[in-house]
C-alpha positions as CSV (number, residue, x, y, z in Angstrom):
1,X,-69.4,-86.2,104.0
2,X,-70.8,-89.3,106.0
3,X,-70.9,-89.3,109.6
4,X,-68.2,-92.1,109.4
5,X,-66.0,-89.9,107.0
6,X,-66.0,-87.1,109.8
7,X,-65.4,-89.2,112.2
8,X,-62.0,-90.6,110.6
9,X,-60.9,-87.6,109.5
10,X,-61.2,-86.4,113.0
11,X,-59.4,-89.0,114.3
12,X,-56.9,-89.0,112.0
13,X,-56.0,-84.7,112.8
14,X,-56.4,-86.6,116.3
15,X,-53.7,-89.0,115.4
16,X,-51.6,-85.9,113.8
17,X,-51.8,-83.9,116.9
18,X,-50.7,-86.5,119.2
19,X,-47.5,-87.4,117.3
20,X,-46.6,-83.5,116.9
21,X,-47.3,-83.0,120.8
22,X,-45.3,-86.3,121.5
23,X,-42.3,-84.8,119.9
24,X,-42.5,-81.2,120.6
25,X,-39.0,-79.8,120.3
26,X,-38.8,-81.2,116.3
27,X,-41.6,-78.9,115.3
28,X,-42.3,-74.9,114.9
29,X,-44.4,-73.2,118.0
30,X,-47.0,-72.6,115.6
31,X,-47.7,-76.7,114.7
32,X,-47.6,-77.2,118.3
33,X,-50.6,-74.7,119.2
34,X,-52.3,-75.6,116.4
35,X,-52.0,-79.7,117.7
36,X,-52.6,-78.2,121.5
37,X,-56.1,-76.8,119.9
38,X,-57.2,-79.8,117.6
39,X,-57.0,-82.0,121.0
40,X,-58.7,-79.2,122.8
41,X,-61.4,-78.9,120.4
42,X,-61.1,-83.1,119.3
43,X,-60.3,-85.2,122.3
44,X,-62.6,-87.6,123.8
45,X,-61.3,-87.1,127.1
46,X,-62.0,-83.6,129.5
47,X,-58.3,-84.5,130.8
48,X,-56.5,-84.2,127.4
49,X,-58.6,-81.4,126.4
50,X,-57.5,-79.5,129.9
51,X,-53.7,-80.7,129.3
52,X,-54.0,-79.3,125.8
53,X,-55.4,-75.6,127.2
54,X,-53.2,-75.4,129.3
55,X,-50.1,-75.7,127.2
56,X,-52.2,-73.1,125.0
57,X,-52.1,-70.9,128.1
58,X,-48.5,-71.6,128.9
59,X,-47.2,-71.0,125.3
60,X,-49.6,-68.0,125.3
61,X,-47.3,-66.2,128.7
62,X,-44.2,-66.9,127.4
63,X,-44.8,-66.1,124.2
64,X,-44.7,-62.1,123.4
65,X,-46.5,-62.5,120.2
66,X,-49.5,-64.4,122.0
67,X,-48.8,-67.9,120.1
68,X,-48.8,-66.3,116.6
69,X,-46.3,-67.4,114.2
């Protein structure tokens, strides 16, 4: 895989993330921490990767199983 093929398929789980985080409440806890940790890991910007851990962290407390689906 090319440099330029990594790069679009990163942005395109990127582009994937976004839309699931967007509309939170139409998708299973489990999509939405794995979306939270693409941007984490993904995201250009240190503020979007800090938004995205800290939803990890929230879903994590309130969350008896830890996030786990």
């Amino acid at each position: 895989m090319s440099d330029g093929d990594l790069r679009d398929w990163q942005d395109e789980r990127l582009a994937e993330a976004h839309g699931n985080l967007a509309d939170v409440p139409h998708h299973p806890d489990a999509r939405v921490v794995l979306a939270a940790r693409v941007i984490a890991g993904l995201a250009g910007d240190p503020n979007e990767r800090a938004e995205a851990l800290g939803l990890l962290e929230t879903m994590d407390r309130s969350d008896p199983n830890g996030g786990a689906a």
